[in-house]
C-alpha positions in Angstrom: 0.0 0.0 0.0 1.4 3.8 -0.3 3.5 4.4 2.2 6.2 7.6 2.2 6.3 7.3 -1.6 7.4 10.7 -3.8 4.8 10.3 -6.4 7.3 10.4 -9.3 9.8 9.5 -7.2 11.9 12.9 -8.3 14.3 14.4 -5.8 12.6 17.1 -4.0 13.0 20.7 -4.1 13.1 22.6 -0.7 11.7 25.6 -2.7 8.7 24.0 -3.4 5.9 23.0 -1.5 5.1 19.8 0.2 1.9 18.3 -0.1 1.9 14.9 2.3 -1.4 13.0 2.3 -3.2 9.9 2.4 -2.0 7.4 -0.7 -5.6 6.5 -1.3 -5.7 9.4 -3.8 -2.2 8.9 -5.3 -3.3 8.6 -8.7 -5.8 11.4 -8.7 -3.7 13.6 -7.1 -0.8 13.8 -8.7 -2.8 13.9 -12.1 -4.4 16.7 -11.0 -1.0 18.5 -9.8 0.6 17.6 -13.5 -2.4 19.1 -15.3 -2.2 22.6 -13.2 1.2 22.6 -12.9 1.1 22.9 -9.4 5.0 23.9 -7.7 4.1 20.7 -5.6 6.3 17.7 -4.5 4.7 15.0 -3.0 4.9 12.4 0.0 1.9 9.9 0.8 1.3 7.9 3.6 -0.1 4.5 3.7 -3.8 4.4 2.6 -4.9 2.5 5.4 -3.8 4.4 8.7 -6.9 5.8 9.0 -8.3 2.4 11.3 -5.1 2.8 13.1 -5.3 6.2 14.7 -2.4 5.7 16.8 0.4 5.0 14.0 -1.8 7.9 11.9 -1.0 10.4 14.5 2.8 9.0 14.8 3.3 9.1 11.1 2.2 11.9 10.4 3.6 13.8 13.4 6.9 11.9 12.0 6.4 12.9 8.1 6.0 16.5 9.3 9.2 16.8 12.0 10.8 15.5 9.0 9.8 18.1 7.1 9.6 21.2 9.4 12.0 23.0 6.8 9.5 22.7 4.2 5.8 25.0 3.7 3.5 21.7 3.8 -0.3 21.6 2.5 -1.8 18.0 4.3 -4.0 16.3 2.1 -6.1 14.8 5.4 -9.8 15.2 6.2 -10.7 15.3 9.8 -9.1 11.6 10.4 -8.2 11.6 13.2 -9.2 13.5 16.6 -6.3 15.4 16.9 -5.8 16.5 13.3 -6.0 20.6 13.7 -3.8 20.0 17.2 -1.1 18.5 14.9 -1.3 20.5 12.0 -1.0 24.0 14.2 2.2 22.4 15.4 3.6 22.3 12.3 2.6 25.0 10.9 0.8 23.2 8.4 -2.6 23.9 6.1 -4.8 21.2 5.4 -7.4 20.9 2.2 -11.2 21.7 3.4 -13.4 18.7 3.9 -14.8 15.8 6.6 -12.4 13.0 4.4 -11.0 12.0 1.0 -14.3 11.0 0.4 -15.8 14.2 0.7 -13.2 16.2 -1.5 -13.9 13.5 -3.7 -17.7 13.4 -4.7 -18.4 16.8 -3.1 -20.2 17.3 0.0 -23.8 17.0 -1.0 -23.2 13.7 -3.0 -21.2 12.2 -0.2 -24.0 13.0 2.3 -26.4 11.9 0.5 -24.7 8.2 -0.5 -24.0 8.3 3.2 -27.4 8.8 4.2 -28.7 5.9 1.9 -26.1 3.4 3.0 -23.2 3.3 1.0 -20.1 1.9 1.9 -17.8 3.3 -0.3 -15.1 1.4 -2.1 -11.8 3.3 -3.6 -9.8 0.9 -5.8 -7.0 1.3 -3.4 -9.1 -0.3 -0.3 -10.7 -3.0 -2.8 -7.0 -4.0 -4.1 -5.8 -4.7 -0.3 -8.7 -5.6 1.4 -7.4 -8.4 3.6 -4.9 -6.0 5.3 -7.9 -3.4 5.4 -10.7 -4.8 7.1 -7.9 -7.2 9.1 -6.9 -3.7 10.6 -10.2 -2.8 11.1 -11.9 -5.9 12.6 -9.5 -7.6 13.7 -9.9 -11.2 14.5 -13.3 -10.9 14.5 -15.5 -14.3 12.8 -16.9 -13.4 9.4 -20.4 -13.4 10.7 -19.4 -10.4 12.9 -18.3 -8.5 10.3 -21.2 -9.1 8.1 -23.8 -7.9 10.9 -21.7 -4.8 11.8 -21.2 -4.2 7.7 -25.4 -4.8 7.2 -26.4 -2.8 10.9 -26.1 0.5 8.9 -24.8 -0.1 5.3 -27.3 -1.1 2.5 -25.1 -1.4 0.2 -20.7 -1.1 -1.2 -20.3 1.4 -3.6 -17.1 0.9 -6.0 -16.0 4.6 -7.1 -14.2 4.6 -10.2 -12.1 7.5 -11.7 -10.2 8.5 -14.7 -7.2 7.1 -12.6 -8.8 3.6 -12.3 -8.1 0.5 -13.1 -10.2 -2.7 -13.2 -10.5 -3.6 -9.9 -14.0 -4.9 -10.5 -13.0 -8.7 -9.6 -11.7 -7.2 -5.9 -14.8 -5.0 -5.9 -16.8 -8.3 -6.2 -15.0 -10.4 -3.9 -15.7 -7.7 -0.9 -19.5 -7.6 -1.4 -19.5 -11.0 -0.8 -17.5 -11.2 1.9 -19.9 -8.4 3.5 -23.2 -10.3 2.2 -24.2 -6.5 0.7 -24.6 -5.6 -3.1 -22.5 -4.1 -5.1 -23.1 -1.0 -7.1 -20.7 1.3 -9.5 -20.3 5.4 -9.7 -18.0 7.0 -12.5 -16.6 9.8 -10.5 -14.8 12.9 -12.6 -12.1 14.5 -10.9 -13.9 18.2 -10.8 -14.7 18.3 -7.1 -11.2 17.2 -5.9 -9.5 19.6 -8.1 -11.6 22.5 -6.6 -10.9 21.5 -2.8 -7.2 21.4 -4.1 -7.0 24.5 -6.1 -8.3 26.3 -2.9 -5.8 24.8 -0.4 -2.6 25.5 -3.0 -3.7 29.0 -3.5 -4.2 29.5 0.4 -0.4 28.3 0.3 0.6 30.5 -1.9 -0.9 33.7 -0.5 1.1 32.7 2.7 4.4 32.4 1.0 6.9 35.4 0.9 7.1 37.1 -2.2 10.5 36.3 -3.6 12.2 39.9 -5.3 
């Protein structure tokens, strides 16, 4: 899964800014940084520290202290309780919005999927589900599982991008491991590049003009 990974892998440049996120949005993200030409290097964290909250808050704390030196946008929703605590620490902004989620679909589509049940499904989850829902659950019997999945989800909903691949097979295999149906939304990237735009130019406003 991402973990500490450079996007391009390029050596970075201490005159640029840093954005350090979740890896759950590699792909979108640095699409979306190439096609504006964003003065951004990257760092992403692994994509499934958000249902460990104690090795979220040490990693991050740890990506940050290791880049105090740098002007740092988080690409985080509120994932953990202590989020703004560690962020004002650093000196760090983070992009608007409750979780990747949200700044994916927009607020008013996420509520509303939420609302009706979804459990929603990014390729990265679907492709290392095992270590996912291990995290999350546990040793817990599949028939646990199931009845906390079906207490308030109706159904999984598999979000595809223009980053996707075919993880269709994986999407399959965890609606029937949670005994809930599987449904599909073709997501564009519009919303995410909005919430994105907004956090890189609140960066930039806060950066010394160079003369």
């Amino acid at each position: 899964m991402s973990s500490g990974n450079k996007g391009k892998d390029e050596p970075m440049n201490a005159a640029r800014s840093l954005l350090l996120g979740c890896g759950v949005l590699r792909k979108e993200v640095l699409r979306l940084i190439e096609k504006n030409g964003w003065p951004l290097d990257t760092f992403f964290l692994d994509s499934a520290l958000h249902c460990e909250l104690a090795k979220l808050a040490h990693s991050l704390r740890s990506a940050l202290a290791a880049h105090r030196d740098r002007d740092v946008i988080v690409f985080y929703g509120c994932c953990h309780p202590l989020m703004e605590s560690m962020l004002e620490e650093a000196g760090a902004i983070r992009a608007e919005g409750q979780n990747c989620l949200d700044m994916l679909l927009g607020h008013e589509v996420f509520l509303t999927e939420t609302e009706n049940g979804a459990f929603f499904l990014l390729e990265e989850w679907a492709r290392h589900w095992p270590r996912v829902i291990s995290l999350s659950f546990g040793t817990n019997r599949l028939e646990v599982i199931r009845e906390i999945f079906q207490t308030d989800r109706r159904y999984i909903l598999g979000l595809k991008t223009p980053c996707s691949g075919d993880f269709a097979a994986e999407a399959e295999a965890v609606a029937r491991m949670v005994d809930l149906p599987l449904k599909w939304k073709v997501v564009a990237l519009d919303h995410l590049e909005t919430v994105l735009q907004a956090v890189v130019a609140q960066r930039m406003r806060r950066l010394p003009c160079l003369t």
